[in-house]
N, C-alpha and C positions, 0 to 999 in steps of 0.2 A: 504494500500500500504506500502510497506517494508520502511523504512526508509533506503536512504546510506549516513550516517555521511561523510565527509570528511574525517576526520581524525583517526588516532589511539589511543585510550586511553591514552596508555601507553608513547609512544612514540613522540607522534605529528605529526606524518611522513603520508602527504598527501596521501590518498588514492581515486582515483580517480572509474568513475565508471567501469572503466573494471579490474583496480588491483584485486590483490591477495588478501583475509580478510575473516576474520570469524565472526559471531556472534554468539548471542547467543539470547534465545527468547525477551526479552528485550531489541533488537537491538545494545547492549556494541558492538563494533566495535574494532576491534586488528589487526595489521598488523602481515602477516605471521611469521616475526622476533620474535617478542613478544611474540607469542602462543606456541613455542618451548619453552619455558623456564615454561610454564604452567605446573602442576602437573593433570594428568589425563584430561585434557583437557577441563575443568572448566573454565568457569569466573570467574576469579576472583574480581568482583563484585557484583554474586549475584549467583556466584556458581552452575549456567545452565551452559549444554552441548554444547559446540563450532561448529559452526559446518562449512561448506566453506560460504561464502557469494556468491550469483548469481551477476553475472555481467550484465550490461546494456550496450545494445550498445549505442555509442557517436552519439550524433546529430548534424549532418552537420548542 
């Protein structure tokens, strides 16, 4: 099962599970803000492909 970190790496900025986010296969977790400034759309962690993160709907 996918791992959804809270947070953003980079930034700290709560990501909840229906936000905006990317990963990468090692589940590194970046808010939308932060992957804009990425160079070819790498992590910069371990240098895998970014790709959107799937959202989960919220449980009532």
């Amino acid at each position: 099962m996918l791992e959804m970190r809270p947070t953003c790496e980079s930034c700290d900025r709560a990501l909840p599970a229906a936000a905006e986010a990317f990963i990468c296969s090692y589940e590194c977790t970046w808010c939308a803000s932060c992957v804009v400034g990425f160079t070819d759309a790498a992590c910069p962690n371990c240098g895998g492909d970014l790709q959107r993160r799937p959202t989960r709907a919220v449980r009532a």
